[in-house]
PyMOL CGO cylinders between C-alpha atoms (Angstrom):
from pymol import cmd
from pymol.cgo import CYLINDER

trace = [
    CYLINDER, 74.82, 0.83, 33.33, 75.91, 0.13, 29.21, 0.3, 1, 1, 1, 1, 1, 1,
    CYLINDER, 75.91, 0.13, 29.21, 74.69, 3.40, 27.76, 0.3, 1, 1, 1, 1, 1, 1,
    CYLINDER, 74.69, 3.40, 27.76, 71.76, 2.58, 25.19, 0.3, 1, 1, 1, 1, 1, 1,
    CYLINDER, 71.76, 2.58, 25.19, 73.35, 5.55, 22.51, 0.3, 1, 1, 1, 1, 1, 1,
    CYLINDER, 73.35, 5.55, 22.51, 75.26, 4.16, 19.88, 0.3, 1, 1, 1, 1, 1, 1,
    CYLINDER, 75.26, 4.16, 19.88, 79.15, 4.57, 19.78, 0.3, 1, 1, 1, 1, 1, 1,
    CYLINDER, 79.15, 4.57, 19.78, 80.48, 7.53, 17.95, 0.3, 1, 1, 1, 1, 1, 1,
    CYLINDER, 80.48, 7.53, 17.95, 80.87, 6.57, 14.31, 0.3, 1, 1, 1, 1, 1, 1,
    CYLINDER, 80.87, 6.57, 14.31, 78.58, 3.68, 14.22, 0.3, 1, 1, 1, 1, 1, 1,
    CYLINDER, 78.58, 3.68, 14.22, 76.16, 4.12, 12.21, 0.3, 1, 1, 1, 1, 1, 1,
    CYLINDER, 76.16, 4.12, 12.21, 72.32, 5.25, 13.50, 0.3, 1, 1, 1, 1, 1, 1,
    CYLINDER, 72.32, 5.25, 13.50, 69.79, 2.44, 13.70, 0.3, 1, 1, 1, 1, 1, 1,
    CYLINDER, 69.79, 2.44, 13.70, 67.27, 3.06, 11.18, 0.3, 1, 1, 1, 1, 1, 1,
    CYLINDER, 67.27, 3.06, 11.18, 63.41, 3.93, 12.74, 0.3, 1, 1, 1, 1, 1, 1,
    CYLINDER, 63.41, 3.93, 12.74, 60.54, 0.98, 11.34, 0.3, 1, 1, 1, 1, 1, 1,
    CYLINDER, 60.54, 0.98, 11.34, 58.90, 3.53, 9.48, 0.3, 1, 1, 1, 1, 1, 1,
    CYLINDER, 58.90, 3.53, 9.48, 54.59, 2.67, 10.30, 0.3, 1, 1, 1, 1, 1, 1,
    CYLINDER, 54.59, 2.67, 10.30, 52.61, 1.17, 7.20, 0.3, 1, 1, 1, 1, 1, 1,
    CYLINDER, 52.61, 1.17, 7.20, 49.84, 3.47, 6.38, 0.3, 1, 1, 1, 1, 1, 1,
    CYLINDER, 49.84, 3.47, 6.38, 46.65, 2.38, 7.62, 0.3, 1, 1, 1, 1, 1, 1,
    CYLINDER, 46.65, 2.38, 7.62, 44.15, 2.58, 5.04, 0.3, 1, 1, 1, 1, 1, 1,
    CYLINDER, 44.15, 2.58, 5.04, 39.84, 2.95, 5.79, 0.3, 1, 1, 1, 1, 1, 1,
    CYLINDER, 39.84, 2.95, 5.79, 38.17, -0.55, 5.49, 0.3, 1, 1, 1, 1, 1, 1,
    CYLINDER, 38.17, -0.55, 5.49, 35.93, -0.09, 1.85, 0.3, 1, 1, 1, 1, 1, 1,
    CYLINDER, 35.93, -0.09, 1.85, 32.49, 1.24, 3.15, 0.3, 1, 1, 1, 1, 1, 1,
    CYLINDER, 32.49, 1.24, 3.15, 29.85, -1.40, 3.30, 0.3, 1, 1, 1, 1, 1, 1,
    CYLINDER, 29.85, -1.40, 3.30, 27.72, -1.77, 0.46, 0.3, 1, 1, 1, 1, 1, 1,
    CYLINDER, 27.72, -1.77, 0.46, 24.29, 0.14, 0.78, 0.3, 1, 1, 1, 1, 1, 1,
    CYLINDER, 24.29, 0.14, 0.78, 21.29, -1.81, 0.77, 0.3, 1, 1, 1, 1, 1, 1,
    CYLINDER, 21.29, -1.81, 0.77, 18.89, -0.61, -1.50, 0.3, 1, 1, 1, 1, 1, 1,
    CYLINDER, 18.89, -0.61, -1.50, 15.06, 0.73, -0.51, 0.3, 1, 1, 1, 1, 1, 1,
    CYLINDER, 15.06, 0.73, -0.51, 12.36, -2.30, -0.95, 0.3, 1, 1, 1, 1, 1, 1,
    CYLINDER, 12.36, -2.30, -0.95, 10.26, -1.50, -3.57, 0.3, 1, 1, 1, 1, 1, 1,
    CYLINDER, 10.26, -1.50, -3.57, 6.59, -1.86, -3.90, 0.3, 1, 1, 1, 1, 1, 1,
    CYLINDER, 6.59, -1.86, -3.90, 6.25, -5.25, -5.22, 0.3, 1, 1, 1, 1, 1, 1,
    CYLINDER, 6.25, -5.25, -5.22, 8.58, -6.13, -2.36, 0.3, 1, 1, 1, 1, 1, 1,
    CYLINDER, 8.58, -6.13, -2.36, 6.41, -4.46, 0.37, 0.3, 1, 1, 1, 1, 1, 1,
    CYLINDER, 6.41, -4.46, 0.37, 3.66, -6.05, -0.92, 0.3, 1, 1, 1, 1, 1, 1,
    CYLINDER, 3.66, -6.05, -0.92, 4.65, -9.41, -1.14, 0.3, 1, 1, 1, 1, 1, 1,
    CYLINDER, 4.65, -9.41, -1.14, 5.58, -9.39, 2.94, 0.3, 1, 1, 1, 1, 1, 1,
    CYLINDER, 5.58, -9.39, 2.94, 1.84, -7.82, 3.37, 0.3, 1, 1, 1, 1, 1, 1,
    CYLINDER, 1.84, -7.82, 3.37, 0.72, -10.79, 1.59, 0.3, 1, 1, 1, 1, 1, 1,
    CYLINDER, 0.72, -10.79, 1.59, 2.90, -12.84, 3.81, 0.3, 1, 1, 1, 1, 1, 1,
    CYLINDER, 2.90, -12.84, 3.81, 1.55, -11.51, 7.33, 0.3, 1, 1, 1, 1, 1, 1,
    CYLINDER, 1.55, -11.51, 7.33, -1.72, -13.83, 6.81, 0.3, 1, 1, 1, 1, 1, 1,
    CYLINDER, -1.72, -13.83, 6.81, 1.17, -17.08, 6.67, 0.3, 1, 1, 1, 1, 1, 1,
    CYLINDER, 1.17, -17.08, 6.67, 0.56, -20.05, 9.03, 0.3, 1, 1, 1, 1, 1, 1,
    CYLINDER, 0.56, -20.05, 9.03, 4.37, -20.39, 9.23, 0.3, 1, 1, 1, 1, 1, 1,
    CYLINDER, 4.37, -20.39, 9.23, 5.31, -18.29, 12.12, 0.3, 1, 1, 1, 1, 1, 1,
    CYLINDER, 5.31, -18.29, 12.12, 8.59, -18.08, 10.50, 0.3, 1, 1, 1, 1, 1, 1,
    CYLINDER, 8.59, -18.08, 10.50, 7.39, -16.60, 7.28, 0.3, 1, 1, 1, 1, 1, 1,
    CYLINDER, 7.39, -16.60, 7.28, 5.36, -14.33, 9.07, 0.3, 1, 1, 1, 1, 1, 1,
    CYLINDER, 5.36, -14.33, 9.07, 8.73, -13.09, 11.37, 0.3, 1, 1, 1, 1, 1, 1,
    CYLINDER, 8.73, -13.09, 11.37, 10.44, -12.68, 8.06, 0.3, 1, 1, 1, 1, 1, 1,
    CYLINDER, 10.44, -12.68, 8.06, 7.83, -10.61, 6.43, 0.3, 1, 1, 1, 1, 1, 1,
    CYLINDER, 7.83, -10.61, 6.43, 7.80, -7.97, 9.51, 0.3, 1, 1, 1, 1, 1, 1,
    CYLINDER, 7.80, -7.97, 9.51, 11.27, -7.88, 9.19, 0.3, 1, 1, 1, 1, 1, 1,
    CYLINDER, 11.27, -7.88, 9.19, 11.09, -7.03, 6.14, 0.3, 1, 1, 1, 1, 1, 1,
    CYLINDER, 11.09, -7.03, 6.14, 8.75, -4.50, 6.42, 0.3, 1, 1, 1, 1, 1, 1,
    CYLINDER, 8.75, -4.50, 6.42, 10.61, -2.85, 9.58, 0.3, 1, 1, 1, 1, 1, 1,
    CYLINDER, 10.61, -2.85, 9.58, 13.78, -2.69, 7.40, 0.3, 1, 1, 1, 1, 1, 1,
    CYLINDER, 13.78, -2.69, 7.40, 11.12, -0.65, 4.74, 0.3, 1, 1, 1, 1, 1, 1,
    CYLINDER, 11.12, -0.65, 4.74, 9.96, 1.92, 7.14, 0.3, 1, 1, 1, 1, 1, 1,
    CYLINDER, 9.96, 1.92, 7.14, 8.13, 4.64, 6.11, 0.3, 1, 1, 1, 1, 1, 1,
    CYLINDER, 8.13, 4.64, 6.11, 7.66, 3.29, 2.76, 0.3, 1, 1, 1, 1, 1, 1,
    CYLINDER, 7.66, 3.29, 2.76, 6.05, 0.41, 3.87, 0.3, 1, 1, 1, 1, 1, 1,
    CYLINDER, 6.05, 0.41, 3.87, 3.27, 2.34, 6.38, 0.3, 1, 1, 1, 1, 1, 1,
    CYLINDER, 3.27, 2.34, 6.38, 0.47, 3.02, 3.51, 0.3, 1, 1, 1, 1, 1, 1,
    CYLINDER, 0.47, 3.02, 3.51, 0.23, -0.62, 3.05, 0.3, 1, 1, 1, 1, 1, 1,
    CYLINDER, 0.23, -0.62, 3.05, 0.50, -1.74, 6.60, 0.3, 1, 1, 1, 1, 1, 1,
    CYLINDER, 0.50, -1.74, 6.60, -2.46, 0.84, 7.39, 0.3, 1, 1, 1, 1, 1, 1,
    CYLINDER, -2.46, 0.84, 7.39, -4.14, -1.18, 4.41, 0.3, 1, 1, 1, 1, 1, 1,
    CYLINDER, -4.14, -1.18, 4.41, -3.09, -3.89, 5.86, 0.3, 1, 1, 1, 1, 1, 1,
    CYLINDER, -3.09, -3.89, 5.86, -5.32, -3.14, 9.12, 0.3, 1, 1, 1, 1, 1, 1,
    CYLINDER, -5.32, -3.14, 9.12, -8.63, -3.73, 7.24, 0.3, 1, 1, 1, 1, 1, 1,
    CYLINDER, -8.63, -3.73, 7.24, -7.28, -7.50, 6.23, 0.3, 1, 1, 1, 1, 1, 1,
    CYLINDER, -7.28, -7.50, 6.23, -10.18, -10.43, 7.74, 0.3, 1, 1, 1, 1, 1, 1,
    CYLINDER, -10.18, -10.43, 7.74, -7.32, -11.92, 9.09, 0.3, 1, 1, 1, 1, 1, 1,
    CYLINDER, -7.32, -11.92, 9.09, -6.70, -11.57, 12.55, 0.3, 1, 1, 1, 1, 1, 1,
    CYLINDER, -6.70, -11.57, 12.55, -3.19, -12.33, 12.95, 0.3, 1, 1, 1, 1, 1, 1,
    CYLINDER, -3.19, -12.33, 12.95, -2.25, -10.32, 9.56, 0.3, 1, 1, 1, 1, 1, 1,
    CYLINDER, -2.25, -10.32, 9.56, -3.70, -7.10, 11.30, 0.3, 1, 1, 1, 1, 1, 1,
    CYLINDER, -3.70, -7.10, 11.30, -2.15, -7.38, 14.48, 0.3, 1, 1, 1, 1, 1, 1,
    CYLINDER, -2.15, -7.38, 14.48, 1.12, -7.79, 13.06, 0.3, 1, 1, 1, 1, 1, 1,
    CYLINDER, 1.12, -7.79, 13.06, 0.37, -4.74, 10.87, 0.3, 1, 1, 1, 1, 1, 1,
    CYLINDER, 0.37, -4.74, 10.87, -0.11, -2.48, 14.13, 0.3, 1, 1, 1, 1, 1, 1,
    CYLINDER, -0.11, -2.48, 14.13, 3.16, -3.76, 15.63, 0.3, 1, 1, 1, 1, 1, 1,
    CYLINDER, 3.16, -3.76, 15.63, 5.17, -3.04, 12.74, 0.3, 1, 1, 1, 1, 1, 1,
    CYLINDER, 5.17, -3.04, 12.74, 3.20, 0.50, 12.54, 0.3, 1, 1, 1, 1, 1, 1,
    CYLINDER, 3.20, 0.50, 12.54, 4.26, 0.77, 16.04, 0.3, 1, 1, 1, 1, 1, 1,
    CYLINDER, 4.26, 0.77, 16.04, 7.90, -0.30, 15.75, 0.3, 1, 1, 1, 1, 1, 1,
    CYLINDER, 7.90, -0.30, 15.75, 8.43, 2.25, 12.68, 0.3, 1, 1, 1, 1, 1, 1,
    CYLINDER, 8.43, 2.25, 12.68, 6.69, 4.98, 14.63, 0.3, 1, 1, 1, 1, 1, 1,
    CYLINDER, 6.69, 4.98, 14.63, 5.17, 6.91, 11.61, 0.3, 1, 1, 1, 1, 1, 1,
    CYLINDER, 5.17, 6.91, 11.61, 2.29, 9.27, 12.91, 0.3, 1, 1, 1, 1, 1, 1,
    CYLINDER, 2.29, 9.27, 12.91, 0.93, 8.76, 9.54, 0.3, 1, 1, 1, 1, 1, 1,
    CYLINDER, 0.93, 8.76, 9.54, -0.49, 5.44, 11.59, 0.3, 1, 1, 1, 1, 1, 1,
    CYLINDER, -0.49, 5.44, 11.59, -1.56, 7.44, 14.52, 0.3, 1, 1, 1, 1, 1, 1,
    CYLINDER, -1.56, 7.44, 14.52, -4.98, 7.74, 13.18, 0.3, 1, 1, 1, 1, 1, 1,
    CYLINDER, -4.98, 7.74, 13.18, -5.84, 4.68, 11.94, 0.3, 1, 1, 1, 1, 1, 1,
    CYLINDER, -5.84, 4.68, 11.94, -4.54, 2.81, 14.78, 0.3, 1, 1, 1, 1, 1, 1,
    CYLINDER, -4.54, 2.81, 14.78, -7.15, 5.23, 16.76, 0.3, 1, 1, 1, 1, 1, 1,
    CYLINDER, -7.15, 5.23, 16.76, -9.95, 3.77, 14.90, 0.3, 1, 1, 1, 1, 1, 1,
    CYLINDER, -9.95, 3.77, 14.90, -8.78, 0.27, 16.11, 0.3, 1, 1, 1, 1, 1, 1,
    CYLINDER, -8.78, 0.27, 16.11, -9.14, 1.60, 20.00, 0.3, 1, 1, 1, 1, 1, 1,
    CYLINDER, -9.14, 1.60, 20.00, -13.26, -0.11, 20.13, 0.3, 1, 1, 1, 1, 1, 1,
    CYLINDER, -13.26, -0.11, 20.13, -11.71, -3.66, 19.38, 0.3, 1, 1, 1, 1, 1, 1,
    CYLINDER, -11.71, -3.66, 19.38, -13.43, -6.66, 21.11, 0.3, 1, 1, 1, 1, 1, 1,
    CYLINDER, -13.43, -6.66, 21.11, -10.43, -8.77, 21.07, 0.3, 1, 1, 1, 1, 1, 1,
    CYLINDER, -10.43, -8.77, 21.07, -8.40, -8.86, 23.83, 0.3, 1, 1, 1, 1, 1, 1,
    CYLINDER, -8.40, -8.86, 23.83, -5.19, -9.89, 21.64, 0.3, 1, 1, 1, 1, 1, 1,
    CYLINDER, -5.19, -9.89, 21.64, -5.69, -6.97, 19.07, 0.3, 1, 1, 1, 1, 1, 1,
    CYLINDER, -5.69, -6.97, 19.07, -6.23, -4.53, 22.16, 0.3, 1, 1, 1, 1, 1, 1,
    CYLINDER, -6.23, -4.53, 22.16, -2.77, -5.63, 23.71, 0.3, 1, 1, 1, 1, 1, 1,
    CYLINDER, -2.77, -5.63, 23.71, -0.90, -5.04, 20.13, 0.3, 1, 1, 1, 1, 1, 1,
    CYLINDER, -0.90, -5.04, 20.13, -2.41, -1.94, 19.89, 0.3, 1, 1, 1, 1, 1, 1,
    CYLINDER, -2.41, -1.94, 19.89, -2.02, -0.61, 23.74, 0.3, 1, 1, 1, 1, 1, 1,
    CYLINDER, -2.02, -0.61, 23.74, 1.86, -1.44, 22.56, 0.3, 1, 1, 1, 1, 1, 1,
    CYLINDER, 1.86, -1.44, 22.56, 2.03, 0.54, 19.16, 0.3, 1, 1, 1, 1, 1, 1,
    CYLINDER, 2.03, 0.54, 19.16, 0.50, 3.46, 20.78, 0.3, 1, 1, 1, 1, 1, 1,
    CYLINDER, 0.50, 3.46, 20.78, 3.08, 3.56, 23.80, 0.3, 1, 1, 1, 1, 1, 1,
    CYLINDER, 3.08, 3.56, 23.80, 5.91, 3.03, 20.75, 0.3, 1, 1, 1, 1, 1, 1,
    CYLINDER, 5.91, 3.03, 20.75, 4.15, 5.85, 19.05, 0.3, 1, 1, 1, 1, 1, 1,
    CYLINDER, 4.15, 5.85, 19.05, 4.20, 8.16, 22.51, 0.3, 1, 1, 1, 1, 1, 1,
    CYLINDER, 4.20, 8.16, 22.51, 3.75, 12.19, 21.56, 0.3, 1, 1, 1, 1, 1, 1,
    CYLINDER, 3.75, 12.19, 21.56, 3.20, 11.35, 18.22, 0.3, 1, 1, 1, 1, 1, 1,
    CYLINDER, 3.20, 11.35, 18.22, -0.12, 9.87, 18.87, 0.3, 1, 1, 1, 1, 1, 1,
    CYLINDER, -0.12, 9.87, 18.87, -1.29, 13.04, 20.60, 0.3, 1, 1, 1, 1, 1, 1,
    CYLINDER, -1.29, 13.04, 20.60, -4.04, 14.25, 18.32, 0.3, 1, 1, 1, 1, 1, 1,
    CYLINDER, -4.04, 14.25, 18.32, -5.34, 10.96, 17.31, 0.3, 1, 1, 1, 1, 1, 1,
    CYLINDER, -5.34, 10.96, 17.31, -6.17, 10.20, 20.85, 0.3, 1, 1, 1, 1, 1, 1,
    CYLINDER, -6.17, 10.20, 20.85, -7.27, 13.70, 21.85, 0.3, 1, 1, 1, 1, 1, 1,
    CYLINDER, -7.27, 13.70, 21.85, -9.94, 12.84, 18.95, 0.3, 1, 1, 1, 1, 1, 1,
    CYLINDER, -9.94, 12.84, 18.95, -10.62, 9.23, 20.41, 0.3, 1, 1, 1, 1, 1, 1,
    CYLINDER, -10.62, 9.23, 20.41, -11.68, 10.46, 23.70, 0.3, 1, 1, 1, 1, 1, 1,
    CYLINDER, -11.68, 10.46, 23.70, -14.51, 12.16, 21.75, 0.3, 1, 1, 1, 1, 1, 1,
    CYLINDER, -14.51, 12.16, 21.75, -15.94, 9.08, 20.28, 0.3, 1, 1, 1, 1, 1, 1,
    CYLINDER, -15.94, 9.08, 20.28, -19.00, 7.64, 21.25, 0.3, 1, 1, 1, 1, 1, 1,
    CYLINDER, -19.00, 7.64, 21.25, -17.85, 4.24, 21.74, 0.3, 1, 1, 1, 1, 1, 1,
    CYLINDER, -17.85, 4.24, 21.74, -17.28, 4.09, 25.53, 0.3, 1, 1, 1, 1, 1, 1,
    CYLINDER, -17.28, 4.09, 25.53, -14.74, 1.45, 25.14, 0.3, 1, 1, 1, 1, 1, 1,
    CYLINDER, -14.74, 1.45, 25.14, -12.43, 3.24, 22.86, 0.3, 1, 1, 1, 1, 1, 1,
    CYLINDER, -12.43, 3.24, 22.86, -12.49, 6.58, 24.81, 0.3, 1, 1, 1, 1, 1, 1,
    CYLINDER, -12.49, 6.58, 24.81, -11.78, 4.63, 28.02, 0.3, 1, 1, 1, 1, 1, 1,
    CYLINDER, -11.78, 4.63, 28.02, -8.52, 3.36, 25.99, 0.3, 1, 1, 1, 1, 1, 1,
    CYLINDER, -8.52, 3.36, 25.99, -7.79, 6.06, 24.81, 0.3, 1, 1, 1, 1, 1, 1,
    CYLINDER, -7.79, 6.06, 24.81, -7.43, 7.82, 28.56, 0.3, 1, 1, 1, 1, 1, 1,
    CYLINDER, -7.43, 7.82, 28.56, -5.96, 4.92, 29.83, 0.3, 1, 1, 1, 1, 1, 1,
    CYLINDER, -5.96, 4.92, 29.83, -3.08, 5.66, 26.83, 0.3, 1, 1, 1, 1, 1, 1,
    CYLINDER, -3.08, 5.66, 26.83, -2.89, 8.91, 27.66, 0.3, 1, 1, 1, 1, 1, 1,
    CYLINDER, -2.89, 8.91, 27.66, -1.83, 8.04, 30.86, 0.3, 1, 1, 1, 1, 1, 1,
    CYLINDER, -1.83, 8.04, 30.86, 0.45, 5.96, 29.69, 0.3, 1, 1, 1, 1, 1, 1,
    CYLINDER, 0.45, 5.96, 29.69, 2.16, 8.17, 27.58, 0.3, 1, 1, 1, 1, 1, 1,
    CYLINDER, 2.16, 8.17, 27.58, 1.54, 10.69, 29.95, 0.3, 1, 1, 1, 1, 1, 1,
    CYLINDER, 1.54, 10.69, 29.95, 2.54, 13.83, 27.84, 0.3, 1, 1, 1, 1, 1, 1,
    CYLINDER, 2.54, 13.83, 27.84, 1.72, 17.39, 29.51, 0.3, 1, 1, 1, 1, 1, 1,
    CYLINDER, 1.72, 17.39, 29.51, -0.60, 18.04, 26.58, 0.3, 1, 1, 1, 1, 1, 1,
    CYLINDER, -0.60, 18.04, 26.58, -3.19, 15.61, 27.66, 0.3, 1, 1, 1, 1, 1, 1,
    CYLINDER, -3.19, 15.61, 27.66, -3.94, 17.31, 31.01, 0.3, 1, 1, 1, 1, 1, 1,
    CYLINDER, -3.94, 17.31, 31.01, -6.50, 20.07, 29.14, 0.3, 1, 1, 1, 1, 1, 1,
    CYLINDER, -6.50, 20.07, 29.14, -9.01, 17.38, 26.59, 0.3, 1, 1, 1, 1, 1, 1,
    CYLINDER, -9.01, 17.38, 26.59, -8.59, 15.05, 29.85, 0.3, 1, 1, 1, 1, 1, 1,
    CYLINDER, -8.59, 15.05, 29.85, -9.92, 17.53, 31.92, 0.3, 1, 1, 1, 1, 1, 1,
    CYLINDER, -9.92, 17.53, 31.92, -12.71, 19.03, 29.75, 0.3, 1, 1, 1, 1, 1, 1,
    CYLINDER, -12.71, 19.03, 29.75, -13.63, 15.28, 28.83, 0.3, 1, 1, 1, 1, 1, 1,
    CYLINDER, -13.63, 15.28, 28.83, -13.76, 14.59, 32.63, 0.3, 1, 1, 1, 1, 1, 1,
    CYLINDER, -13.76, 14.59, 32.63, -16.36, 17.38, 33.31, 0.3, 1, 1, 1, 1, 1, 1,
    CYLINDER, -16.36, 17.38, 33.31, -18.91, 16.11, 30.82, 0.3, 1, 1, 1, 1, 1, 1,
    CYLINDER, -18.91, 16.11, 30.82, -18.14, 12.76, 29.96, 0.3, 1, 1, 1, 1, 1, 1,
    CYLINDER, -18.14, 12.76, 29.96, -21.79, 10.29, 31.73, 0.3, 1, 1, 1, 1, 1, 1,
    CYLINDER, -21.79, 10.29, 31.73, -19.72, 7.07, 31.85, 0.3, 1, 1, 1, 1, 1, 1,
    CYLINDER, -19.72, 7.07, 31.85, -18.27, 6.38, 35.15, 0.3, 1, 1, 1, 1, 1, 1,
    CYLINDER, -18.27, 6.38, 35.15, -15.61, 4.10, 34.06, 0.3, 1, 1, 1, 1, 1, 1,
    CYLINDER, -15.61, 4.10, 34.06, -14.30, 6.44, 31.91, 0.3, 1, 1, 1, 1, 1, 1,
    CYLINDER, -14.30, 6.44, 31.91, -14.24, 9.29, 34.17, 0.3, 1, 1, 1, 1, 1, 1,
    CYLINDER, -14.24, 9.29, 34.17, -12.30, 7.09, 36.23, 0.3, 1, 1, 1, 1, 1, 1,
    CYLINDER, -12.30, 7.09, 36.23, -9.54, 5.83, 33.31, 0.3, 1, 1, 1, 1, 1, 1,
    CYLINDER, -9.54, 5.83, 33.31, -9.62, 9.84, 32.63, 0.3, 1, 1, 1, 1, 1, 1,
    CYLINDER, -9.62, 9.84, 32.63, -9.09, 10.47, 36.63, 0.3, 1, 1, 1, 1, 1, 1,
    CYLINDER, -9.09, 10.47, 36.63, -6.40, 7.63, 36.62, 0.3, 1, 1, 1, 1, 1, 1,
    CYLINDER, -6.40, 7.63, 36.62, -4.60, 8.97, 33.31, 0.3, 1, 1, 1, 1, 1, 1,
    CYLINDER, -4.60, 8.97, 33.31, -4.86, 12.72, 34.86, 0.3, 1, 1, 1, 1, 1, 1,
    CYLINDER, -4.86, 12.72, 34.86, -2.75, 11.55, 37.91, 0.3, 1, 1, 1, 1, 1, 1,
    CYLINDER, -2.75, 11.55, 37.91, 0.03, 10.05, 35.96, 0.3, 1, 1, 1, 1, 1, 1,
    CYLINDER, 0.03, 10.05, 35.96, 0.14, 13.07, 33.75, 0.3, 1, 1, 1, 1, 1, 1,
    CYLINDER, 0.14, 13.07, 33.75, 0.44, 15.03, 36.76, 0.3, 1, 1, 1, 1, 1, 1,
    CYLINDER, 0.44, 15.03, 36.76, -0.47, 18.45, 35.80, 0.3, 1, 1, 1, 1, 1, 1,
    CYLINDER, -0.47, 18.45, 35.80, -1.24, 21.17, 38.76, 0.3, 1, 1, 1, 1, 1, 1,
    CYLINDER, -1.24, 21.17, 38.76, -4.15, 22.22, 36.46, 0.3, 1, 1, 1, 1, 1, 1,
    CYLINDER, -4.15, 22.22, 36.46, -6.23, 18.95, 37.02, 0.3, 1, 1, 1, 1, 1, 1,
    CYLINDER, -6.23, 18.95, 37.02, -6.77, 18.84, 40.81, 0.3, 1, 1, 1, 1, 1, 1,
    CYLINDER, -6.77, 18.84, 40.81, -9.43, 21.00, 41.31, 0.3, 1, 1, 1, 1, 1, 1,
    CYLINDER, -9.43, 21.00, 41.31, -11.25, 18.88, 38.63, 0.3, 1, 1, 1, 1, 1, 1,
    CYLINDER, -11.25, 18.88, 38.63, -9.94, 15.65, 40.66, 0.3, 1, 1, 1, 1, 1, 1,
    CYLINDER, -9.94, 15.65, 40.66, -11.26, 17.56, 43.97, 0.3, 1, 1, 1, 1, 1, 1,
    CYLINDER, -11.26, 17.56, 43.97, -14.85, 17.65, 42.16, 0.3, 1, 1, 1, 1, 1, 1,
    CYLINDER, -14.85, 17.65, 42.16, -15.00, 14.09, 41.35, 0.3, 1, 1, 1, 1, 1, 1,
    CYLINDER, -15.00, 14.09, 41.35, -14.34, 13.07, 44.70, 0.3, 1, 1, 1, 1, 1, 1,
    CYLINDER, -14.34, 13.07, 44.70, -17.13, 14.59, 46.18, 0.3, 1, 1, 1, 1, 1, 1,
    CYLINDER, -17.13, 14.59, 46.18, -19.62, 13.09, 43.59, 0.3, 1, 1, 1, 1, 1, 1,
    CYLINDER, -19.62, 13.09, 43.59, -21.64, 9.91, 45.01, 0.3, 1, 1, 1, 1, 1, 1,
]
cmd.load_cgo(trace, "trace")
C-alpha cells in the first residue's frame, strides 16, 4: 500500500486554511405602529372587503398591546362585524386588560358574537379568571350560564370555590346545571359533596 506521507525532503503540502464565516447583518427591526396607524385598521374592521378587513387585524395583531385600548373601544362600534373582529384580535393578543370588557359582552343575543367571544375567552384562559368569577354574579341568566360554561372550559383549579358557592344559591336551573357541568371538568375533590346535593334535588 503507497504510503500517503510525503517523501523525505519534499516539501509539506500546505493546509486550505477555512475562510472566516462572518454573522448574516441582523434583520432590520420593524418599528411599533403608532396611533394614527392603529386607528386607521380600527376604522378598517367595519370594511366590506374581507380582504381589507384581514389586513387590518393583521395589523393590529402585529400592534399588540398597544393596540388593545382601541380594540376594547372598538367593542362598542354599531357594526357587527367590526366588533367581533375586535374580540378576536383581543383574544389572539391575550391582554387581560380585555378580560373585562369582553365579560360584559357574555349577555349577547347573537349567536355569531357569542362564538367569537366563547373563542377569545378560551385564548385568554387564567387570565380571564376574575372577570368571569364577576360574570357569574350578574343578573343576566344568560351571561352567568356562559360564563360557567367558560369556566369549564378553561377549567382552572380556581374556579371550583365561586362555582360552588354560585351553585348553592343560584334559582336558575340551567345554570346550576352549566355550573354542575363546568364543576366536573374542573375536577376539584372540594365540589362533590355540592354535586351529591344537587342530585338529590327534584
Amino acid at each position: 500500500v503507497p504510503s500517503e506521507r510525503a517523501p523525505l525532503g519534499a516539501p509539506e503540502r500546505q493546509r486550505p486554511v477555512p475562510a472566516t464565516v462572518r454573522p448574516a447583518p441582523a434583520a432590520p427591526r420593524t418599528p411599533p405602529p403608532d396611533a394614527a396607524t392603529i386607528a386607521a385598521a380600527i376604522e378598517r374592521l367595519a370594511r366590506e372587503n374581507p380582504m381589507e378587513r384581514e389586513l387590518a387585524q393583521k395589523q393590529l395583531r402585529a400592534a399588540g398591546a398597544a393596540a388593545v385600548p382601541a380594540l376594547i373601544n372598538a367593542l362598542e362600534d354599531e357594526n357587527a362585524p367590526a366588533r367581533r373582529a375586535a374580540i378576536a384580535v383581543l383574544g389572539q393578543i391575550r391582554d387581560p386588560r380585555a378580560a373585562e370588557p369582553l365579560a360584559a359582552l357574555l349577555g349577547t343575543s347573537s349567536t355569531p358574537t357569542w362564538n367569537v367571544l366563547s373563542g377569545a375567552f378560551r385564548a385568554l384562559g387564567g387570565e380571564a379568571a376574575p372577570a368571569l368569577v364577576d360574570a357569574l354574579g350578574s343578573g343576566d341568566d344568560i351571561a352567568r350560564s356562559r360564563a360557567a360554561e367558560l369556566m369549564g372550559a378553561i377549567a382552572d383549579p380556581r374556579f371550583a370555590d365561586p362555582l360552588i358557592e354560585r351553585l348553592n344559591r343560584d334559582r336558575h336551573s340551567g345554570v346550576r346545571v352549566k355550573i354542575a357541568e363546568a364543576l366536573g371538568r374542573i375536577g376539584e375533590r372540594s365540589a362533590c359533596e355540592a354535586l351529591l346535593v344537587m342530585l338529590d334535588e327534584p
